[in-house]
Each structure stands twice: as structure tokens, then as C-alpha cells.
N, C-alpha and C positions, 0 to 999 in steps of 0.2 A: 360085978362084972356085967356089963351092955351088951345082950345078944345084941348082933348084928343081922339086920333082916336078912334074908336067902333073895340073892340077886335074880335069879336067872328064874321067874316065873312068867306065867302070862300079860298076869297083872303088871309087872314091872315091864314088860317088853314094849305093851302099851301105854307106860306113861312116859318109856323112854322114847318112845316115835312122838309121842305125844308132844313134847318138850323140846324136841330136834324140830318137829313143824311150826314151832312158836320163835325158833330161832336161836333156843337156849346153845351155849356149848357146852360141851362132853363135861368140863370141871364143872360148869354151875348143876348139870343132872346129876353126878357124881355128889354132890353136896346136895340136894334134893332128896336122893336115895340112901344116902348115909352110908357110903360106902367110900373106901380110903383112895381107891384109885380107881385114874380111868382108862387104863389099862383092863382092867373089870371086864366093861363095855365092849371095848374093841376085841377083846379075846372070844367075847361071849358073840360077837358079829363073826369073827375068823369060823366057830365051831359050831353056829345053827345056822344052815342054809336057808330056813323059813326068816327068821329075824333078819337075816341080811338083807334080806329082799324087802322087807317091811323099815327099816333101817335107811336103806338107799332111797328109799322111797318120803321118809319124812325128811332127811338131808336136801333132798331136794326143795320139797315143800319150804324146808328154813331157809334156802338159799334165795326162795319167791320172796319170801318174807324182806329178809335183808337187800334182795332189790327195791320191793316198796319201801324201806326205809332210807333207802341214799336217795330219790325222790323226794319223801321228806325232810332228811336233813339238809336240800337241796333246797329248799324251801325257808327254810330258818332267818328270821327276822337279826342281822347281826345289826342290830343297831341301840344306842343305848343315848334313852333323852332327844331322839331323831337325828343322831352323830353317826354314824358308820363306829364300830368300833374294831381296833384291826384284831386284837388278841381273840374277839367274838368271832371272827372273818378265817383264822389260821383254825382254830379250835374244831370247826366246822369241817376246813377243809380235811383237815386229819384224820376225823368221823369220816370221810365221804371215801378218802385215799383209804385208808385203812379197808373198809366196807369193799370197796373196789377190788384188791389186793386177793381179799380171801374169795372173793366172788370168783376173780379170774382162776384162780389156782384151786379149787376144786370143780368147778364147771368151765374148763377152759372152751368148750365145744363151743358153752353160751355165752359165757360173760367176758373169754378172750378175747386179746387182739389178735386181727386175724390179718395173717401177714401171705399173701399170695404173691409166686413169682412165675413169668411167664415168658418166655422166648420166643421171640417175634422172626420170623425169615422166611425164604425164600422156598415156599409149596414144591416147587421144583425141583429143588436145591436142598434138601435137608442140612441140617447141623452138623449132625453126627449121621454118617451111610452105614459105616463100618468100623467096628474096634479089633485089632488083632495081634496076637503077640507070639511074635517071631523068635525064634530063639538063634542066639551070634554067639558063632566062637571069640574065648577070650581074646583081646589084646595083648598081644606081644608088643614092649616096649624096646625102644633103641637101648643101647648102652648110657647116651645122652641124658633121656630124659630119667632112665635111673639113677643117674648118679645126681643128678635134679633134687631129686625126692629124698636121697642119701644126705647128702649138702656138702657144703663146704669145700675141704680140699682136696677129696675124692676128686673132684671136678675137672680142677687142673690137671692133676696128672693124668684124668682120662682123655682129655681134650689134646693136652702135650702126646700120648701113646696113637689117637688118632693120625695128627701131624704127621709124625715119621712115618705108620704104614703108608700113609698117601705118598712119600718122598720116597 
């Protein structure tokens, strides 16, 4: 039987920042450390406030990295024989989109699109002065319009019972 090393030391905490600032992700340090899950990792981040902070900190550092890397995959020669080749040209782009993707969604602050909206008017004149809500008694409805809502044959006969009081 394979002792399994003891996660949660110094030593490991440091080559798991270590390995997040190189860019690695959670499953490929997980496999580094010989440890079955990386649930591991993320639970051991939930429960030491020191490692978190060190943690966040090399996340980001991997996230620099993986910017200098869609720069260079931005770079990448797709050519083969001096043809353009398209499969080299998609392959790339996918690297770049991907890269993109995970960039945006855990540092949205930096690597998001940033969607601003603004309301243009009249200085004098606001938009909005005042919102306020008034409270109205219920609607009392006609005999008409209920019998409306009722349908059908109701209708007539109420319409016909109208008729005669008028007469």
C-alpha cells in the first residue's frame, strides 16, 4: 500500500503557489502532488486564511503568465511551406479564444469586457425627479364587464335584464 504524502504543509503550499504562478491548473498540481483530488486544494484554500492570501496571489501571477501567452500564441507562424494553412490558423485561434475566456471569467475586473452605460439629458430637467407609490382603492367593476370576464351566455341574458329596466 502507497502512503500518500500529507497535503496540507509548508512545503506543499509553496509549490502549490509555485505551480499556479507558472500557470499550471489545479488538476495538472493535483497530479504533481500525488493527490486524488482537487477538491484537496480548494478545501485546504476555504480553511487556511494564510494560504488563501498566498493562493490568490499566485492565481493571479498565473493569470500574467497566460496573458503573456495569448500574445504569443498571437504570434505563431500558421504557415506551412510559406501557404497560410487554415487548420494551423483555427487551431490558434482556439488557443487564443480559450486563453481569453478563462482570463475574462476569473479576473473579470482586468481581462473583461467592459460594458458601460450612460444617460444623457437635460441638467435642468432630470430623468427621474421623483418615484412614488400611491396606494388606490380597488376597482369596482360594471355588471357588463363582468359578465365579460364570465363569458358566454351570461352575457345576453345580462344585456337582455339591462334592456327592460331601461324600458
Amino acid at each position: 500500500m502507497r502512503k500518500t504524502p500529507k497535503l496540507r504543509s509548508p512545503e506543499n503550499a509553496e509549490r502549490v503557489c509555485a505551480l499556479l504562478a507558472e500557470g499550471q491548473s489545479l488538476s495538472q498540481i493535483a497530479k504533481v502532488l500525488r493527490i486524488s483530488s482537487v477538491g484537496s486544494i480548494t478545501d485546504w484554500v476555504r480553511d487556511d486564511a494564510e494560504f488563501a492570501v498566498n493562493y490568490a496571489r499566485a492565481r493571479e501571477a498565473g493569470c500574467e503568465r497566460m496573458a503573456d501567452d495569448l500574445i504569443a500564441l498571437s504570434n505563431v507562424d500558421c504557415t506551412v511551406n510559406g501557404e497560410p494553412n487554415n487548420a494551423l490558423v483555427q487551431q490558434a485561434r482556439l488557443r487564443v479564444d480559450t486563453l481569453k475566456w478563462v482570463l475574462s471569467k476569473r479576473f473579470p475586473r482586468q481581462y473583461g469586457d467592459c460594458v458601460t452605460q450612460e444617460i444623457v439629458g437635460d441638467a435642468a430637467r432630470p430623468v427621474i425627479t421623483r418615484l412614488e407609490l400611491v396606494p388606490v382603492e380597488p376597482v369596482v367593476r360594471a355588471p357588463r364587464a363582468q359578465a365579460l370576464e364570465t363569458g358566454g351566455g351570461r352575457l345576453i341574458h345580462l344585456a337582455a335584464e339591462t334592456e327592460a329596466k331601461r324600458k
